[in-house]
PDB file of N, H, CA, C and O in Angstrom:
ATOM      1  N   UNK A   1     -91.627-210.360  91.155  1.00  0.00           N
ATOM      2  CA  UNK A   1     -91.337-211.200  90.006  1.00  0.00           C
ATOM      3  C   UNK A   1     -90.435-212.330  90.480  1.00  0.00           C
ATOM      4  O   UNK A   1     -89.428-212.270  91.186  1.00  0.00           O
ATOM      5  N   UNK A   2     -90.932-213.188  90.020  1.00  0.00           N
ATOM      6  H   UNK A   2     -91.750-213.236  89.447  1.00  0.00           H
ATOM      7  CA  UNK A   2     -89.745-215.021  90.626  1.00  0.00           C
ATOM      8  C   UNK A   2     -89.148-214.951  89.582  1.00  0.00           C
ATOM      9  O   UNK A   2     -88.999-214.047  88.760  1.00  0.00           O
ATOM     10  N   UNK A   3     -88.617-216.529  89.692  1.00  0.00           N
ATOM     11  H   UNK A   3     -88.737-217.264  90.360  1.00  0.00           H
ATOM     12  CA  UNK A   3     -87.722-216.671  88.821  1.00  0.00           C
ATOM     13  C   UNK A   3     -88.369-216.999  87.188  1.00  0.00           C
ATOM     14  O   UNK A   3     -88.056-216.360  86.183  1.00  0.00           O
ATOM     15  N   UNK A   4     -89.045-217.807  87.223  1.00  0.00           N
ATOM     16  H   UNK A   4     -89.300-218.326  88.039  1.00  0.00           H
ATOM     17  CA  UNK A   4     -90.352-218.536  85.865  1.00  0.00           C
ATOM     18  C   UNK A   4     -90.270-217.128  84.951  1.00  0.00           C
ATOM     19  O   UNK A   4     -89.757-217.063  83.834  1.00  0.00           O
ATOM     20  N   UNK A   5     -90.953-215.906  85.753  1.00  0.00           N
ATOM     21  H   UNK A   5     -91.369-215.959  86.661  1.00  0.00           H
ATOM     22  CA  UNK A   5     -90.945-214.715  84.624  1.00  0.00           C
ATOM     23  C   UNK A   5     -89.923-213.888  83.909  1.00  0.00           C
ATOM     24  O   UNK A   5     -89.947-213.350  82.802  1.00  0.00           O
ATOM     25  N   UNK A   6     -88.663-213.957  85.226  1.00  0.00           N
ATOM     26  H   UNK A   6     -88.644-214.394  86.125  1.00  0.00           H
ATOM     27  CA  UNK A   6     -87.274-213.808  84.347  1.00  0.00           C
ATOM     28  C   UNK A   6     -86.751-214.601  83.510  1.00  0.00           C
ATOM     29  O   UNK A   6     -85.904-214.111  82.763  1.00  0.00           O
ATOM     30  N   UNK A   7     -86.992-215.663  83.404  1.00  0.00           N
ATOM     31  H   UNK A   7     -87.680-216.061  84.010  1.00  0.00           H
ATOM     32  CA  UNK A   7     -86.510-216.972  82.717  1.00  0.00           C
ATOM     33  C   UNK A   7     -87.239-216.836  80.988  1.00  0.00           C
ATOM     34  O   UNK A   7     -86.614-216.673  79.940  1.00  0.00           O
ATOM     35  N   UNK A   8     -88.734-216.971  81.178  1.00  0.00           N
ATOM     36  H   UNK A   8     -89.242-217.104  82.029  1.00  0.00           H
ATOM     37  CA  UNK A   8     -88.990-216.376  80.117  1.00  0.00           C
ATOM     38  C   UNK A   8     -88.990-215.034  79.463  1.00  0.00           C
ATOM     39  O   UNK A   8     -89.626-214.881  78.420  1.00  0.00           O
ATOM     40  N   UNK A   9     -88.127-213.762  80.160  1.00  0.00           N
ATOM     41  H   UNK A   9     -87.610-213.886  81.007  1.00  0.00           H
ATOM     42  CA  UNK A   9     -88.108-212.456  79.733  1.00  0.00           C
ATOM     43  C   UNK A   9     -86.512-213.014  78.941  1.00  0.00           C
ATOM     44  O   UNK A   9     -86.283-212.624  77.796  1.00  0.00           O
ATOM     45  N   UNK A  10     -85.489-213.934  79.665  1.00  0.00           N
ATOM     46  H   UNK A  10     -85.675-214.251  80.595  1.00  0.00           H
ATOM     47  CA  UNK A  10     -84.263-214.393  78.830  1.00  0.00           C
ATOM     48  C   UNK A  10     -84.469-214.991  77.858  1.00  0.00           C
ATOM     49  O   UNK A  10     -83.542-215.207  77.077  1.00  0.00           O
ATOM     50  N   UNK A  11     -85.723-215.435  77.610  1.00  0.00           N
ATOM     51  H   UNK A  11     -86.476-215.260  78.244  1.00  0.00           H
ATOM     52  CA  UNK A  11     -85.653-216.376  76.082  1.00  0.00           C
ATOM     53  C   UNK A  11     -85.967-215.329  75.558  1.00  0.00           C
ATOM     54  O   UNK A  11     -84.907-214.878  75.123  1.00  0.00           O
ATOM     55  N   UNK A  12     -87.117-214.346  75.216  1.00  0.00           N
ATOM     56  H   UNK A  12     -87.978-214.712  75.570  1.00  0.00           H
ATOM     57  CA  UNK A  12     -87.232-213.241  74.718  1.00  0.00           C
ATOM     58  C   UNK A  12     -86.314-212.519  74.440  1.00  0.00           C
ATOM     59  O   UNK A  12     -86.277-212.168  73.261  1.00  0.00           O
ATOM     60  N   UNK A  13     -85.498-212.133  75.126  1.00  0.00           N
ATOM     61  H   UNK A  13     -85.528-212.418  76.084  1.00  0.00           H
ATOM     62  CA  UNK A  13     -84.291-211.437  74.873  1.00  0.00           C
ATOM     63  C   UNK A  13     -83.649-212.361  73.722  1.00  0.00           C
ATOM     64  O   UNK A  13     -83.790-211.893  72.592  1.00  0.00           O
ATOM     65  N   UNK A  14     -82.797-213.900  73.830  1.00  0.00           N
ATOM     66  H   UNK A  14     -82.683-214.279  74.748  1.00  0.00           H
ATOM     67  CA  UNK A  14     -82.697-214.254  72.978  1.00  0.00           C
ATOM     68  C   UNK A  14     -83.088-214.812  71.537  1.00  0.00           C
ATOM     69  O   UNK A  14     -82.375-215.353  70.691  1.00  0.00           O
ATOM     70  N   UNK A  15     -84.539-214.489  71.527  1.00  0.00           N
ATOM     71  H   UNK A  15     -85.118-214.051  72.214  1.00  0.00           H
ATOM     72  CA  UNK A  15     -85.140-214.423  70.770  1.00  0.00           C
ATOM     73  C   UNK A  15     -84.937-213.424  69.996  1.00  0.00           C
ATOM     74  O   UNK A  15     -84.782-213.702  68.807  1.00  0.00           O
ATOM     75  N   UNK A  16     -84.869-211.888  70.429  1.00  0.00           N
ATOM     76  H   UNK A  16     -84.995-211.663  71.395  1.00  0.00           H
ATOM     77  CA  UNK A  16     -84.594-210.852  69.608  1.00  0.00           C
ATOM     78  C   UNK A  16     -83.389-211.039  69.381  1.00  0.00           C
ATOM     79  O   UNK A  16     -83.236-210.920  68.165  1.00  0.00           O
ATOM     80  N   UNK A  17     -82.318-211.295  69.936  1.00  0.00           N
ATOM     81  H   UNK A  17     -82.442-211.392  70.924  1.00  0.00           H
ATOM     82  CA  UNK A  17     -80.486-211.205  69.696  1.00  0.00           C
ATOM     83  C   UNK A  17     -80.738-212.320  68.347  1.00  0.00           C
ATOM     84  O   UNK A  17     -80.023-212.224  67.350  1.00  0.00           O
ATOM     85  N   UNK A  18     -81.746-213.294  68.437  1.00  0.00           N
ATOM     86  H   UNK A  18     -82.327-213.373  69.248  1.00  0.00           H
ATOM     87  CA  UNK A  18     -81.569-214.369  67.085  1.00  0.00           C
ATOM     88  C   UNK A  18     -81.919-213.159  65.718  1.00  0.00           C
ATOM     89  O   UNK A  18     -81.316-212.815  64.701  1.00  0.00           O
ATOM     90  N   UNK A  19     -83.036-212.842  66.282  1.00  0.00           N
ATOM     91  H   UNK A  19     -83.525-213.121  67.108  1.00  0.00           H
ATOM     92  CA  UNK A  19     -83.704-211.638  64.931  1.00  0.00           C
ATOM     93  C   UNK A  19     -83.207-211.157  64.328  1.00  0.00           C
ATOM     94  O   UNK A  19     -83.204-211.327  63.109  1.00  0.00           O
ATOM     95  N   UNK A  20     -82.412-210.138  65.114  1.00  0.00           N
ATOM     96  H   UNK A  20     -82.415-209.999  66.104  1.00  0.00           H
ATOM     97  CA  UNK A  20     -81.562-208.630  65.278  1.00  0.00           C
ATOM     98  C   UNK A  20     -80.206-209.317  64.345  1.00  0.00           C
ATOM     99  O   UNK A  20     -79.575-208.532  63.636  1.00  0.00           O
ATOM    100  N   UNK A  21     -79.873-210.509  64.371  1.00  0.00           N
ATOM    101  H   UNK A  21     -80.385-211.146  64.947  1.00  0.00           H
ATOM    102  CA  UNK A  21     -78.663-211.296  64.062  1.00  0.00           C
ATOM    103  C   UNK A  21     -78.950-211.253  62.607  1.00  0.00           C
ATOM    104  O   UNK A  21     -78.046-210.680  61.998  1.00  0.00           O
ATOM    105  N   UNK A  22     -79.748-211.601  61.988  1.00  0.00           N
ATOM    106  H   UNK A  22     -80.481-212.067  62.483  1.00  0.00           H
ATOM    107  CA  UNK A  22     -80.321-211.742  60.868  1.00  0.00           C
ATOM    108  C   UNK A  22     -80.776-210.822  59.992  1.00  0.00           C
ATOM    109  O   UNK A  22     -81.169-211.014  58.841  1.00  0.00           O
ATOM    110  N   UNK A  23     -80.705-209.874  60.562  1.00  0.00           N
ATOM    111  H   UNK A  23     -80.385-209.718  61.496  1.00  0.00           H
ATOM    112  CA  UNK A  23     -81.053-208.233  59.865  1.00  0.00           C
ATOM    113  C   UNK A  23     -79.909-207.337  59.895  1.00  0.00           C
ATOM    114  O   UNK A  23     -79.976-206.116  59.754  1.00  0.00           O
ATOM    115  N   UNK A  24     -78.883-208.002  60.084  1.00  0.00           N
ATOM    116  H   UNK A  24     -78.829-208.994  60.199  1.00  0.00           H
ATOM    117  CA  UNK A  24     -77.512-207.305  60.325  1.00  0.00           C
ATOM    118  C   UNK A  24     -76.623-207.788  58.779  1.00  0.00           C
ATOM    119  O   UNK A  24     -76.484-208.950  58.398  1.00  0.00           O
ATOM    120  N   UNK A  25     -76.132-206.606  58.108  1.00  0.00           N
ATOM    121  H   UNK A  25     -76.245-205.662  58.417  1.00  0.00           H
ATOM    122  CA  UNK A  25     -75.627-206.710  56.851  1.00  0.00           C
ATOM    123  C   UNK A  25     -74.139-206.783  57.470  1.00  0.00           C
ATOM    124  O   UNK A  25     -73.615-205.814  58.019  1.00  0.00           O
ATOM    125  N   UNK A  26     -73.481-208.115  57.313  1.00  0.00           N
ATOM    126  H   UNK A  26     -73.907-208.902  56.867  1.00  0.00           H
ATOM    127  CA  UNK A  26     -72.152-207.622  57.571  1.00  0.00           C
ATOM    128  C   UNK A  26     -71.184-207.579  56.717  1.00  0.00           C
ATOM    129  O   UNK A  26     -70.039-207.910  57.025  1.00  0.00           O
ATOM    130  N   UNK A  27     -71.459-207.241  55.755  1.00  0.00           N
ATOM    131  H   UNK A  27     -72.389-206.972  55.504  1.00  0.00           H
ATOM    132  CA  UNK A  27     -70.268-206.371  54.684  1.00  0.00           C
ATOM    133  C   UNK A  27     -70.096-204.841  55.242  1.00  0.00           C
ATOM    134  O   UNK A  27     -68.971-204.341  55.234  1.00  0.00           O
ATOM    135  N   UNK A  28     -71.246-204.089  55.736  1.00  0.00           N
ATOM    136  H   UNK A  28     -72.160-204.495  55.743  1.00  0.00           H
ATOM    137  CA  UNK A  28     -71.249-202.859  56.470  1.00  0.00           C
ATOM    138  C   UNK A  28     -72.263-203.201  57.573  1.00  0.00           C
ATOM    139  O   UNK A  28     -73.479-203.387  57.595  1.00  0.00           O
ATOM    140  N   UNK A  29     -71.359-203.208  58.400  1.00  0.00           N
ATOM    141  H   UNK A  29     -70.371-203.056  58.382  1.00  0.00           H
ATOM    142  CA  UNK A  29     -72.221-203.310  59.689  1.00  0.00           C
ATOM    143  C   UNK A  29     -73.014-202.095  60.259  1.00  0.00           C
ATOM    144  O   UNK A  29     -74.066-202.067  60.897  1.00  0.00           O
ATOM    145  N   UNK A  30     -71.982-200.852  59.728  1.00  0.00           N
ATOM    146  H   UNK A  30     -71.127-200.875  59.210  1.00  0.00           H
ATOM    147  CA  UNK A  30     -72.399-199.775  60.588  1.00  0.00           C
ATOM    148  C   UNK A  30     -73.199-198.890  59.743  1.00  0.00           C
ATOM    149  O   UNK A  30     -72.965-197.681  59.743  1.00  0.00           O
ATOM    150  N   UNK A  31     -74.091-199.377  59.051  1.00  0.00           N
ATOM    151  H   UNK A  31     -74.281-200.359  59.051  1.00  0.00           H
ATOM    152  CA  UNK A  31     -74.804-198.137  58.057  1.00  0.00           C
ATOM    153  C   UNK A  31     -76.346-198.696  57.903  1.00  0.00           C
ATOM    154  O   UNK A  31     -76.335-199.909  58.107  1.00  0.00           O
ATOM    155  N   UNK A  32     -77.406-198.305  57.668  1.00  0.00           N
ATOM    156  H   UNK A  32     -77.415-197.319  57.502  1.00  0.00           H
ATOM    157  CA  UNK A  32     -78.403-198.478  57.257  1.00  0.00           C
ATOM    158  C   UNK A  32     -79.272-199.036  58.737  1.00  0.00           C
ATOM    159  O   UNK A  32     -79.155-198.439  59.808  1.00  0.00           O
ATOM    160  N   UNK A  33     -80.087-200.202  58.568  1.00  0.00           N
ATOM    161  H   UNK A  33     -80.181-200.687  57.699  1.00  0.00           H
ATOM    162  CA  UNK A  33     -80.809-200.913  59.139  1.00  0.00           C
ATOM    163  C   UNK A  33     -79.655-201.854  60.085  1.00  0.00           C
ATOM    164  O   UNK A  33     -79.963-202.227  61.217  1.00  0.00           O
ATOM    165  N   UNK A  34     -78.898-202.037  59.742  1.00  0.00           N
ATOM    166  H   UNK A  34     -78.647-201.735  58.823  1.00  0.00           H
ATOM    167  CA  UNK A  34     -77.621-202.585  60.321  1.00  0.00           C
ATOM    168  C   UNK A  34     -77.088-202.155  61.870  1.00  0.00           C
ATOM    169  O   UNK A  34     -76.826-202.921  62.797  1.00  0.00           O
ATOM    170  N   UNK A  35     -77.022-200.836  61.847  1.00  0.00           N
ATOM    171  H   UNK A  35     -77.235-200.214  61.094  1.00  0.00           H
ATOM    172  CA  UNK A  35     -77.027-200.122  62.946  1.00  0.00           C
ATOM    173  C   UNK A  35     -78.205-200.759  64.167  1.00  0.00           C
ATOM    174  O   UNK A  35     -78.015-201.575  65.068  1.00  0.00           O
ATOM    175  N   UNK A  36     -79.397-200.050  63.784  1.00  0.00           N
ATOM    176  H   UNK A  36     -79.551-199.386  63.052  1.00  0.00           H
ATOM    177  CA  UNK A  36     -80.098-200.463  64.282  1.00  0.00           C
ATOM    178  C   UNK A  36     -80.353-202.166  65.033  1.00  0.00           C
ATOM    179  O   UNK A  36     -80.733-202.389  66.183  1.00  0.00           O
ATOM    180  N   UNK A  37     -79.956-203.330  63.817  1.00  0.00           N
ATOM    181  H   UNK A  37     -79.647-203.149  62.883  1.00  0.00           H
ATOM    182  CA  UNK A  37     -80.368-204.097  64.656  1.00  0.00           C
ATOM    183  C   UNK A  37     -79.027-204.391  65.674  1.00  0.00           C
ATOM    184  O   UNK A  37     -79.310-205.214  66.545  1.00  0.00           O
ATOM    185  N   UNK A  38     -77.734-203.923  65.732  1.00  0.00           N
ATOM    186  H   UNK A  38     -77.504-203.255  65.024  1.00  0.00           H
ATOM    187  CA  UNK A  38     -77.239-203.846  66.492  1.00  0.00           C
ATOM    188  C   UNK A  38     -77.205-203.088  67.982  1.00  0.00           C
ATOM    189  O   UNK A  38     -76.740-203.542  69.027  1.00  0.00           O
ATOM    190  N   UNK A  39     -77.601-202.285  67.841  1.00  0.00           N
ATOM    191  H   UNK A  39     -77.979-201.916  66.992  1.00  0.00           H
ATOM    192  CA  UNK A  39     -78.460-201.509  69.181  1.00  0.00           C
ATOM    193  C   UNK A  39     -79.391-202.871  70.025  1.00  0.00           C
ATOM    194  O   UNK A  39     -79.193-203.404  71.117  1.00  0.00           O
ATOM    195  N   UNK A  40     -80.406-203.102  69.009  1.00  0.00           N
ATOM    196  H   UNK A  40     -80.567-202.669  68.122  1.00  0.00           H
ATOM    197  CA  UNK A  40     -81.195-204.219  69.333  1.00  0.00           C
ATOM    198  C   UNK A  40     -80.645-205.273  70.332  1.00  0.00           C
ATOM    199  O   UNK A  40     -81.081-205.589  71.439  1.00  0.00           O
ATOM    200  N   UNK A  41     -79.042-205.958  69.304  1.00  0.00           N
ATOM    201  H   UNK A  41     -78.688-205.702  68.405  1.00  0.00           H
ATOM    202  CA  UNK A  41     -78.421-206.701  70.077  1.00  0.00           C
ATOM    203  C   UNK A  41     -77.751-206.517  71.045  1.00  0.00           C
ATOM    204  O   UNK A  41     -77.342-207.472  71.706  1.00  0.00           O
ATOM    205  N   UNK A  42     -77.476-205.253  71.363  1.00  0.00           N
ATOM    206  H   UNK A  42     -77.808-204.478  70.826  1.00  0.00           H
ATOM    207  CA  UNK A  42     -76.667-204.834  72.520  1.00  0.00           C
ATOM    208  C   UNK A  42     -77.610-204.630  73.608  1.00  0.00           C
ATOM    209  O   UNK A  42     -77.449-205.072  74.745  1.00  0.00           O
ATOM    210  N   UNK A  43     -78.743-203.842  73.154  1.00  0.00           N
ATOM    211  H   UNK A  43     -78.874-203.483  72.230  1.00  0.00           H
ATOM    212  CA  UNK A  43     -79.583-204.148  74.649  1.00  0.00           C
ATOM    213  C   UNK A  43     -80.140-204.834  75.258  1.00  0.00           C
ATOM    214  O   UNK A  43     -80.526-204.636  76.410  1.00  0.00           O
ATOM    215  N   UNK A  44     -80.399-206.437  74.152  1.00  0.00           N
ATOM    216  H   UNK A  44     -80.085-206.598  73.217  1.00  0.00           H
ATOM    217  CA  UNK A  44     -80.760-207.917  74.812  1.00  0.00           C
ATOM    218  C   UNK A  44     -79.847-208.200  75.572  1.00  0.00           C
ATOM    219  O   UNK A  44     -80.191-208.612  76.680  1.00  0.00           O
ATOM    220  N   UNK A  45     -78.150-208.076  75.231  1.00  0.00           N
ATOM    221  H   UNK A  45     -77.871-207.742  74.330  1.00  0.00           H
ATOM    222  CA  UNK A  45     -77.793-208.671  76.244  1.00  0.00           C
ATOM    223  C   UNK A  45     -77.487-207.943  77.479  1.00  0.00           C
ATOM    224  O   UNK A  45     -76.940-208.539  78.406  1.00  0.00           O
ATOM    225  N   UNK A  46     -77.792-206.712  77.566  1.00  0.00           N
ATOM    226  H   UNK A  46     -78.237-206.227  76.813  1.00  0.00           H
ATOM    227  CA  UNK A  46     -78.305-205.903  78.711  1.00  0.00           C
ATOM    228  C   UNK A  46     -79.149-205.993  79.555  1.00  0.00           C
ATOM    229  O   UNK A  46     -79.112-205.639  80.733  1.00  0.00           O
ATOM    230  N   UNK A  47     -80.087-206.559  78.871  1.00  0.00           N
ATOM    231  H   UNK A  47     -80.118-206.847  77.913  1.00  0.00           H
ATOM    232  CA  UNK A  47     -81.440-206.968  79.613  1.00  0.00           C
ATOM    233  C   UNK A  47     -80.871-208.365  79.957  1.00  0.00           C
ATOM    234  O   UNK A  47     -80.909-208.680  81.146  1.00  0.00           O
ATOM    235  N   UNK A  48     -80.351-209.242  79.075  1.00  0.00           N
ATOM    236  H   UNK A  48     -80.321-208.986  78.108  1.00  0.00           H
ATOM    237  CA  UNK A  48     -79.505-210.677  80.298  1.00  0.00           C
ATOM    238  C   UNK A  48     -79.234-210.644  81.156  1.00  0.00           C
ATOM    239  O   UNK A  48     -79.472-211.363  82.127  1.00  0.00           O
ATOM    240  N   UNK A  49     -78.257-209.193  80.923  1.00  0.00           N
ATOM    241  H   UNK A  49     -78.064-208.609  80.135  1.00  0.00           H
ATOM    242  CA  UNK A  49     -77.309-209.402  81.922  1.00  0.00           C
ATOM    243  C   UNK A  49     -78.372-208.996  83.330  1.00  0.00           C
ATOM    244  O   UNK A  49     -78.393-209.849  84.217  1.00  0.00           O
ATOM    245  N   UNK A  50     -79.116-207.901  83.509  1.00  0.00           N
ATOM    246  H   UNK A  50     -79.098-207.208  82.788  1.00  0.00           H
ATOM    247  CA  UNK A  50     -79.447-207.531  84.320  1.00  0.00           C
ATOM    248  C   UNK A  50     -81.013-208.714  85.074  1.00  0.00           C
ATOM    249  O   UNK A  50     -81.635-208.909  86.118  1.00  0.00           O
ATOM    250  N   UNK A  51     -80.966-209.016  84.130  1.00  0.00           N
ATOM    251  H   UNK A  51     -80.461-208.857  83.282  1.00  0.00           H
ATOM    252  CA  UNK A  51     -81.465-210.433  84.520  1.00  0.00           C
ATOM    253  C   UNK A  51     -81.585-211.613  85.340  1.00  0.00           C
ATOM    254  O   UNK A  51     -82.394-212.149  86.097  1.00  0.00           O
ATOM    255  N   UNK A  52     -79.890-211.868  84.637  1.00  0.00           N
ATOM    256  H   UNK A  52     -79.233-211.433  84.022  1.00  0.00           H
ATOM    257  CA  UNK A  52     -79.245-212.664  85.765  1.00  0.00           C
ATOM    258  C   UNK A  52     -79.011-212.129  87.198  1.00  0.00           C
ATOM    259  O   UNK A  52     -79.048-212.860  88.188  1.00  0.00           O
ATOM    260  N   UNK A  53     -78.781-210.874  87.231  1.00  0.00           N
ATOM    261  H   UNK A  53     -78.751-210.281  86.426  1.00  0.00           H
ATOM    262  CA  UNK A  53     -77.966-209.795  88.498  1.00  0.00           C
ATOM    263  C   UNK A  53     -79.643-210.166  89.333  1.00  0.00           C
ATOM    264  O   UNK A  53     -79.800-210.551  90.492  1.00  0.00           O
ATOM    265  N   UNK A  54     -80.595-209.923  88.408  1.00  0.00           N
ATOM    266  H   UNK A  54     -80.467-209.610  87.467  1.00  0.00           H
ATOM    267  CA  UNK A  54     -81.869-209.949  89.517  1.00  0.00           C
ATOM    268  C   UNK A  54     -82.258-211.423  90.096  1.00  0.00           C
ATOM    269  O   UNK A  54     -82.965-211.481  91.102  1.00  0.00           O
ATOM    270  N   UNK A  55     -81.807-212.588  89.474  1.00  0.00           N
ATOM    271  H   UNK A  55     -81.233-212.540  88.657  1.00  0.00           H
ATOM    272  CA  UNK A  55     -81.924-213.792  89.721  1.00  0.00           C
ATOM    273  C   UNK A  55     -81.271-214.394  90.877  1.00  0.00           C
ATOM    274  O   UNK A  55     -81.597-215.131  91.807  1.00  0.00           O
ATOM    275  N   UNK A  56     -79.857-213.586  90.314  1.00  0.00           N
ATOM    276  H   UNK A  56     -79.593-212.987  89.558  1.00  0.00           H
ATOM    277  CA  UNK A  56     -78.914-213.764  91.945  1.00  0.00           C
ATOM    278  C   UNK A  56     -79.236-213.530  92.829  1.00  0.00           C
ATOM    279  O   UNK A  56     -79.199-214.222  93.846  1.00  0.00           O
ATOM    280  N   UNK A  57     -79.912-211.794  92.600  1.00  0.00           N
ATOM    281  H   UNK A  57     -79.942-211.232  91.774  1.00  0.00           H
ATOM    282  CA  UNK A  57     -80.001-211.168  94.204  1.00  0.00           C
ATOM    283  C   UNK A  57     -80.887-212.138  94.833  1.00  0.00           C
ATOM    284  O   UNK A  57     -80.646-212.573  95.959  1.00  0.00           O
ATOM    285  N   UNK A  58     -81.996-212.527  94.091  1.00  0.00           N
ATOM    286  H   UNK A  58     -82.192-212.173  93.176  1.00  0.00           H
ATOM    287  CA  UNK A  58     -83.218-213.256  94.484  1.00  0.00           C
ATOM    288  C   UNK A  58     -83.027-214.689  95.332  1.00  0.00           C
ATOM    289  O   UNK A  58     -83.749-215.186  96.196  1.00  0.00           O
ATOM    290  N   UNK A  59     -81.847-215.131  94.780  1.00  0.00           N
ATOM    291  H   UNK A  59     -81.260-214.728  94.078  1.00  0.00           H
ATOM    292  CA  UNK A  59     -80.959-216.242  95.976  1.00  0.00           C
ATOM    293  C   UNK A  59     -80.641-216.034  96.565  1.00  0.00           C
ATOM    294  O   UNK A  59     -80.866-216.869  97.441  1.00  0.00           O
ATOM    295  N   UNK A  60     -79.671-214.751  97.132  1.00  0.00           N
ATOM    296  H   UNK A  60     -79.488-214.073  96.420  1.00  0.00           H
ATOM    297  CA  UNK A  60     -78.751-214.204  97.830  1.00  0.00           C
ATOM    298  C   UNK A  60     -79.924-214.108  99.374  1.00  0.00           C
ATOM    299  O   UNK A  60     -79.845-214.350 100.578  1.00  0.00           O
ATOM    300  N   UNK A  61     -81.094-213.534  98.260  1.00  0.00           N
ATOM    301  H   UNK A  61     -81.158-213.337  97.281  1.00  0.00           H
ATOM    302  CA  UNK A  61     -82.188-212.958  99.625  1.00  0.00           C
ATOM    303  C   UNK A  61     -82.764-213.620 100.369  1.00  0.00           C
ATOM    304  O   UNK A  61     -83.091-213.371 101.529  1.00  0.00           O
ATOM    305  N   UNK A  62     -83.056-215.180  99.304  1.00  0.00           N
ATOM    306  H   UNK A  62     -82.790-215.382  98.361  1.00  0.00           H
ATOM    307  CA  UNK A  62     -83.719-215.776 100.102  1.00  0.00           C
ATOM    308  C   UNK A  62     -82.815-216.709 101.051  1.00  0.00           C
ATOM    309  O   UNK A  62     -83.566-217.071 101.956  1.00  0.00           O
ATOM    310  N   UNK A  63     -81.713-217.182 101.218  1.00  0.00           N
ATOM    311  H   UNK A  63     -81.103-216.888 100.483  1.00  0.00           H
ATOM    312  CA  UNK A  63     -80.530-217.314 102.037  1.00  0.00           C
ATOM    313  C   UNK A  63     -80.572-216.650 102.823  1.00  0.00           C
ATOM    314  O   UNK A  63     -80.159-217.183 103.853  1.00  0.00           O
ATOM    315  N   UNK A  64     -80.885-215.617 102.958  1.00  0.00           N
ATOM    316  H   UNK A  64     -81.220-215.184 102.121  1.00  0.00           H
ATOM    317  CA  UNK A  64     -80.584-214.121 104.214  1.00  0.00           C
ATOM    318  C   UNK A  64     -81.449-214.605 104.895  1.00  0.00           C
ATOM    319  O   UNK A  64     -81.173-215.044 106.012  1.00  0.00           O
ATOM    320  N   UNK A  65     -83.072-214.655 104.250  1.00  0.00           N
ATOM    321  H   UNK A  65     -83.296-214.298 103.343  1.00  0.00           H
ATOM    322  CA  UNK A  65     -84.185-214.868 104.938  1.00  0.00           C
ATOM    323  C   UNK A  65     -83.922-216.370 105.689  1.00  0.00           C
ATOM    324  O   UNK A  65     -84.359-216.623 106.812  1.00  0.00           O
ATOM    325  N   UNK A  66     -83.346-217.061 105.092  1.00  0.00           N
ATOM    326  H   UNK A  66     -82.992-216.856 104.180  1.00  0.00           H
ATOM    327  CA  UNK A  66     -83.297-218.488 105.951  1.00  0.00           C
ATOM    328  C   UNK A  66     -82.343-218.541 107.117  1.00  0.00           C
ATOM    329  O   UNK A  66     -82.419-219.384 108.011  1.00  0.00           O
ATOM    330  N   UNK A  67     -81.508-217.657 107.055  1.00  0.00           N
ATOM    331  H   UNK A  67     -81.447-216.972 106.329  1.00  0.00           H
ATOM    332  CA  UNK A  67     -80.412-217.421 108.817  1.00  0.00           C
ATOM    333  C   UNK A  67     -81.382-216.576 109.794  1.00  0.00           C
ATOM    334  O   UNK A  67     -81.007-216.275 110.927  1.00  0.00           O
TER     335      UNK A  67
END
């Protein structure tokens, strides 16, 4: 996987964190459907994060390969 397909797996992700944002009752955050889309939002930016970590390595490597 390059970079092009992680790039669009990050808009996706923020695509759901927009969703998930919007289905979140915040007078009670922690009850109902609320819950849920918070899970949602916590594992988009999980999937960012690990995202980015794979984007890096993917520089890091190809640097290695060029010495």
């Amino acid at each position: 996987m390059g970079r092009t397909p992680a790039l669009v797996l990050i808009v996706l992700a923020l695509a759901l964190i927009i969703y998930n944002v919007t289905l979140v009752n915040f007078e009670n955050p922690l009850e109902g459907n609320s819950v849920i889309a918070l899970i949602g939002i916590v594992a988009s930016l999980c999937a960012i994060v690990l995202l980015l970590i794979f984007i890096t390595s993917k520089k890091i490597q190809r640097k290695m390969d060029e010495d």
